[in-house]
N, C-alpha and C positions, 0 to 999 in steps of 0.2 A: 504493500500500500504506500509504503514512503517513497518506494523507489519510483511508483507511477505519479504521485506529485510531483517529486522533483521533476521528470521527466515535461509533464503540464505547465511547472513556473520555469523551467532551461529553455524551450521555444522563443515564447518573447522576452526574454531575454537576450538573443543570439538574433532577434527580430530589430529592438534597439539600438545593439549594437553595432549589428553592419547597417541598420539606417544613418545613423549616428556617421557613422567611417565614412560612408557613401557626401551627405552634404558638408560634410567637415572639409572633404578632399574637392567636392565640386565649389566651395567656398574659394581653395585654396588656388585652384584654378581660375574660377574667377576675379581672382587679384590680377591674373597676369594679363587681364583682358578690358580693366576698366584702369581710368585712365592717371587717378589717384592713389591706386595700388591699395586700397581700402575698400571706397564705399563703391556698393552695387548700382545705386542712384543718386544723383545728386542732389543729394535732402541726407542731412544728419537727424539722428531723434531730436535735438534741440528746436528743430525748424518746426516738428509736426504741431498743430492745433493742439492733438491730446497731452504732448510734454511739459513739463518746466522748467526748464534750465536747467542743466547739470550741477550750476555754480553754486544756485539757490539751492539746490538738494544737499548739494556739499554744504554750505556755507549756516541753513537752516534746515536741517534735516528734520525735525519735528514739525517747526511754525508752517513749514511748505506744505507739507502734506494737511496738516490742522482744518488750514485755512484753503483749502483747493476746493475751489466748486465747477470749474469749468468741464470736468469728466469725473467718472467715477478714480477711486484713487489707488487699483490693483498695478495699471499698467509703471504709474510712476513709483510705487512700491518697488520693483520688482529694479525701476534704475538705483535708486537709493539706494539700495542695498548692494548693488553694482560702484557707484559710486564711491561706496567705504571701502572697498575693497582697492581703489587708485586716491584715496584721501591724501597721500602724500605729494600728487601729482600739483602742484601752484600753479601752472601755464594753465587757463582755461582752454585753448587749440588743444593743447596735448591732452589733458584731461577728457572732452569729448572723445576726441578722437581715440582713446584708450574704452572707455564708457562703451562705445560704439562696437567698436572691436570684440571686447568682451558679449554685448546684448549679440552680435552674431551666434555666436555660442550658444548663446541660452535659447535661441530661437531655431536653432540644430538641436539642442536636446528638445525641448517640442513637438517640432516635426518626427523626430523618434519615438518620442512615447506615443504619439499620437497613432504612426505606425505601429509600432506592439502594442496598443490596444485594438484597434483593426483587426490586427491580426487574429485574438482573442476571441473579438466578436464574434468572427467569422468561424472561426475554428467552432464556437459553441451554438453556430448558428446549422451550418451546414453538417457538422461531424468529421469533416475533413481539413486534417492542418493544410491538404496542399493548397486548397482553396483558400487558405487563409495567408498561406507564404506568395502566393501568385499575386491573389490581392492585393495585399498589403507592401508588395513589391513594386506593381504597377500605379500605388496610391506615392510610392518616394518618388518617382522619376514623372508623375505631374507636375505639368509646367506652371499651372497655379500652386500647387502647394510650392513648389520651390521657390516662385517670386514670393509667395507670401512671408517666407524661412529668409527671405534676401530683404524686406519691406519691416521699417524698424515700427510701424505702429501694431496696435494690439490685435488685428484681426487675426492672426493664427493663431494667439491666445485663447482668443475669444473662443474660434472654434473646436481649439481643445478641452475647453471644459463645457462649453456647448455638448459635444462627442461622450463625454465622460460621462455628464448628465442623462442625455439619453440613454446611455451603456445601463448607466444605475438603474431608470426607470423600466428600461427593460429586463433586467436580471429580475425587479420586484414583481412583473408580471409574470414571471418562471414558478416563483416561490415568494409569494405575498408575506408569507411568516419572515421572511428574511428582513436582515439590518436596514434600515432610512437612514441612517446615519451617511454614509459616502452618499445619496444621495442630496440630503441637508448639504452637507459640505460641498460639493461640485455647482449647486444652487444660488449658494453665497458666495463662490468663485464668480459666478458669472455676475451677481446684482455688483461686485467691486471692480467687478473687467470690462461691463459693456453696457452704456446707457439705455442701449435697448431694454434690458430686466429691471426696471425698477420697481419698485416694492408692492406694486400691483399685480409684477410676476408669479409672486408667491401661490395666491388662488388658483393658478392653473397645475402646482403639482398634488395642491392639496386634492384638485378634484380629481387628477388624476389615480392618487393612491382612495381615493373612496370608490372609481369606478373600478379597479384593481381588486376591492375587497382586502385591501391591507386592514390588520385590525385595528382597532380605535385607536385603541393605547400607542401603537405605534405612530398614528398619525399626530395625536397628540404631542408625542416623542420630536416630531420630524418639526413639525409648528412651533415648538419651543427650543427647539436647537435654534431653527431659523430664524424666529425673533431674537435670544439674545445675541445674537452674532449682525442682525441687522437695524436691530431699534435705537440702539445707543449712537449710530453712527444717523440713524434719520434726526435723533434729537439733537444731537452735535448742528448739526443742518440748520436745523429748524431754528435753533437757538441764535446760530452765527447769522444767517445769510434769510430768514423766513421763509425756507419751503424744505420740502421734504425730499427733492429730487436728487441725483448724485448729478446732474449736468445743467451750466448755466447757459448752456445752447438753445434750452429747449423753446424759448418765446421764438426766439430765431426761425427755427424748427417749425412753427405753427403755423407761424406766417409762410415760409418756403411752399409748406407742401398745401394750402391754399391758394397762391399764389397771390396774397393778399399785401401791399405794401402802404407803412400806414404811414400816414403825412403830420410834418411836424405839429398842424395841431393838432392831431391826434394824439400825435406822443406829449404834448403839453397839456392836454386834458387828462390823459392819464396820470402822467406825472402830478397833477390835481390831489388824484384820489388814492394817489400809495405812498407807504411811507419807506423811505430810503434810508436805512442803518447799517452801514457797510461798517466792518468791526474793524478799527483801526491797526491791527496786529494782522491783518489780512492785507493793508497796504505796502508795508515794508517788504512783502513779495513781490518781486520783478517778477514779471512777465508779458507776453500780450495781450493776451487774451485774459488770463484770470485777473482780470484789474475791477476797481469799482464802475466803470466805464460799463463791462459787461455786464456787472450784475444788475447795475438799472437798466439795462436796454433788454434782459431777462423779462425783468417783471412790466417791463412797460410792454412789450411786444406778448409778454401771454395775455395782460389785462385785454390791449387791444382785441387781439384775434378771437379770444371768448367773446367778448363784446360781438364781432362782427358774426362768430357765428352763428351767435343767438338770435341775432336780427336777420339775417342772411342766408336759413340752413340749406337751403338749395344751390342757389350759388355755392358756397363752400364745400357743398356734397361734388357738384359737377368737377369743381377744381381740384379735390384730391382724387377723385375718380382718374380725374386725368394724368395726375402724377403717379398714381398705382400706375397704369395702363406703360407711361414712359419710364418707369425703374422697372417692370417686372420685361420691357422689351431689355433695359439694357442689363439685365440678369440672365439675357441669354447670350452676352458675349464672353468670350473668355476672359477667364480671371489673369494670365497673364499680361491683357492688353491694359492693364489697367494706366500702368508708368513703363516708357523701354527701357530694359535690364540688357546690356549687352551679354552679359551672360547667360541669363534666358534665351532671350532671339538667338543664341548661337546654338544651340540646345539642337540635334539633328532630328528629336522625334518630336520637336515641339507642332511645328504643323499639323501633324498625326494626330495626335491631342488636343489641338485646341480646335479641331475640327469637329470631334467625336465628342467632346464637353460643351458644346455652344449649340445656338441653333435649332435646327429640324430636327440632328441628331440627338441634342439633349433633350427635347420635349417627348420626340420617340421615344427614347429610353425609359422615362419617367414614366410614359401610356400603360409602356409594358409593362414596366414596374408594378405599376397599381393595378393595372389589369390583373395579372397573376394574383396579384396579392389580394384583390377584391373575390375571386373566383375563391381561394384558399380561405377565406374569411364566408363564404356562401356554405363550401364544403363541410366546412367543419362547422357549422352551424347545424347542418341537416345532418352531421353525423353525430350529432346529442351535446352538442356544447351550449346550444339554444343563445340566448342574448348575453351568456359570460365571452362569447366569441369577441360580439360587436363591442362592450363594454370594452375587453382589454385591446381591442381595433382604435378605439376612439382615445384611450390614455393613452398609447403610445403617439398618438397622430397631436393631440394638443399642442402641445408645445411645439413642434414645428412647426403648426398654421398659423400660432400665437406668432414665433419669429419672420413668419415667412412674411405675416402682414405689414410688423415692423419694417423691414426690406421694401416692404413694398409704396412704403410715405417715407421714406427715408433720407429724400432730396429737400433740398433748399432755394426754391425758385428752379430755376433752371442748372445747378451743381446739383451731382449725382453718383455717385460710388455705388449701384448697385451693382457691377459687374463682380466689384473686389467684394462686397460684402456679402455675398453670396456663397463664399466660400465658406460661412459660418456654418452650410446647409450642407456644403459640398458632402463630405465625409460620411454621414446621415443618408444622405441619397445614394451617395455610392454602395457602403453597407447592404443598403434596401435593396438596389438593385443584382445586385452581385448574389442576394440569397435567393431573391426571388427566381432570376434564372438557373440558379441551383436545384432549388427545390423542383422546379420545370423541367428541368431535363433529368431530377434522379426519379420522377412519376414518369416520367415516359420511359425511361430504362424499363422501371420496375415493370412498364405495360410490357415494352415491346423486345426487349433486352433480355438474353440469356436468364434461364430463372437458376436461381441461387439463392442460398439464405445469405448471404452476403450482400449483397444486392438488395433484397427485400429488408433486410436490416438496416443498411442506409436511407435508406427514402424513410423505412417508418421513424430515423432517429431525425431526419430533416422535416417532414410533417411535425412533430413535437414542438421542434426548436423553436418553427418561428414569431 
């Protein structure tokens, strides 16, 4: 019995590791192709919206983080912490530039873990490691995952605890007695890594673990992990800055995906009826964006747009209608087109790939995807599962309709990252699709295919899994 564990945790293991080896080496390579000998694109982390200067991490490592409202505060965690580690470095150039270097790193172990979970899935989805080494092989040499492993802001983060999350909620629909706990926790990963989950998020895994038939007590469990790990940081909020959200983009945000632009007396009427207490320990932070600057044009820009779309809901409905419609076309372009990576573009199987991820091809994919998987959800209903089928059909699908919709308002007037953010999905859909044609072709073995108890034992262990 030990020996068949180990043997289950040495796979991905050996799954990480040559991920790992794999974009460490294609990194390394990539130096000798860009033109800095560094960076993959011309943007340090210092430059992205979501960052705050390296210096200010260094320099106020607490008060920076305290007092940050302009995103949630995982991604700049994760420099901080990176930072103390070159604390000795005084040259602010040489400092980034080390910072930078180093966040490559950690953005290669990522892509690796992200890999040997994959890999895991899949192994426990279909019964087959090879399927799961094939996978999770052709998931490292994506031309999107690897710009994203090259791309110094949070969206590979994102969607590694995105991936994780799902992982968890799906083991709990295997075995509903089992732990919430790593689910809790990959939950709270993401409300501190991605403005998309804010604390509104929560509701949809609670309902999800009720249509799961998890027991109470456990839910319970998961709600009270989840609150104290996330209330203290909404009161922090609420206290410093008056709102509960981890991002001062979000008026911005309202207005964008409305396409509603409010005029100065507008914003001076607003400015009327809110009150402005930006905490003076919050100004002593450099930066661009997290200035007082922003946080008034936050609350003046959400006043307005509620205002307009109380008065207005049609128009407003038509306007984000229409920004769904234009983020969910540009979610069908490839993720590497996002920024050029010389290194990518040189890539010889990139074509190949971003051909079969984008497009006709990707909405195919996805047809069949679901098609199969709606047919296997009819099956197994009429095979005595009755509405426990669709129940755990519907918790595994929530949260990704939940993000998909986020993706799909996600622009700001006419700015739009749905191609890149789309990759939060990416991994999620590939998974899906990759068992679903599993599961496809070992029923048709099992029909038309040599009989064997071997054979039959595969399909009935890939029926189970899904």
């Amino acid at each position: 019995m030990r020996g068949s564990r180990t043997a289950v945790l040495r796979a991905p293991v050996f799954v990480f590791l040559l991920s790992l080896t794999f974009v460490l080496a294609l990194h390394h390579w990539g130096r000798g192709v860009e033109a800095d000998g560094l960076y993959h694109q011309p943007v340090t982390s210092d430059a992205l919206m979501q960052a705050l200067p390296v210096v200010e991490l260094r320099d106020k490592p607490f008060a920076s983080l305290w007092y940050l409202h302009k995103q949630p505060p995982g991604y700049d965690l994760i420099r901080l912490l990176i930072v103390q580690v070159h604390r000795g470095v005084t040259d602010p150039v040489r400092l980034l530039a080390q910072v930078d270097a180093t966040l490559y790193r950690v953005w290669a172990v990522l892509l690796a873990l992200q890999c040997a979970l994959m890999f895991t899935w899949l192994r426990a989805l279909t019964g087959n490691t090879w399927v799961g080494l094939v996978a999770s092989g052709l998931w490292l040499v994506y031309p999107g995952a690897l710009f994203c492993a090259t791309f110094f802001d949070p969206t590979l983060l994102s969607s590694l605890v995105v991936f994780w999350f799902s992982y968890e909620l799906w083991r709990l629909s295997r075995a509903p007695q089992g732990s919430v706990m790593p689910l809790a926790l990959a939950g709270v990963a993401m409300f501190y890594v991605r403005s998309f989950y804010q604390w509104y998020f929560f509701f949809v895994p609670v309902l999800c673990l009720v249509l799961l038939r998890v027991p109470r007590a456990a839910i319970v469990k998961y709600a009270t992990v989840t609150a104290l790990l996330v209330v203290p940081f909404l009161a922090k909020q609420y206290a410093l800055f008056g709102w509960v959200e981890t991002s001062s983009i979000a008026g911005y945000h309202y207005c964008g995906v409305m396409w509603y632009r409010p005029t100065f007396e507008q914003m001076a009427l607003a400015s009327k009826h809110l009150r402005f207490d930006y905490p003076e320990g919050a100004k002593a932070v450099r930066d661009v964006f997290n200035t007082e600057e922003q946080y008034r044009y936050n609350l003046i820009f959400q006043w307005i747009c509620k205002r307009h779309f109380r008065k207005h809901p049609r128009q407003a409905m038509r306007k984000i209608l229409g920004s769904m419609e234009m983020n969910l076309a540009s979610a069908l372009e490839p993720v590497s087109s996002y920024r050029p990576t010389p290194m990518i573009d040189r890539l010889p199987w990139r074509a190949g790939f971003d051909a079969a991820t984008s497009g006709v091809a990707l909405v195919a994919a996805l047809c069949v995807g679901v098609s199969l998987w709606v047919g296997r959800m009819i099956h197994g209903a009429w095979a005595g599962g009755g509405t426990d089928t669709w129940r755990r059909a519907v918790a595994l699908a929530l949260p990704v309709a939940y993000t998909l919709f986020l993706l799909s308002v996600g622009n700001r007037y006419d700015w739009q990252e749905a191609n890149r953010l789309r990759f939060i999905l990416d991994p999620i859909c590939f998974v899906f699709v990759v068992s679903q044609l599993w599961w496809f072709a070992a029923a048709v073995y099992r029909r038309y295919g040599p009989a064997g108890d071997g054979a039959a034992a595969s399909a009935r262990n890939v029926g189970s899994s899904g």
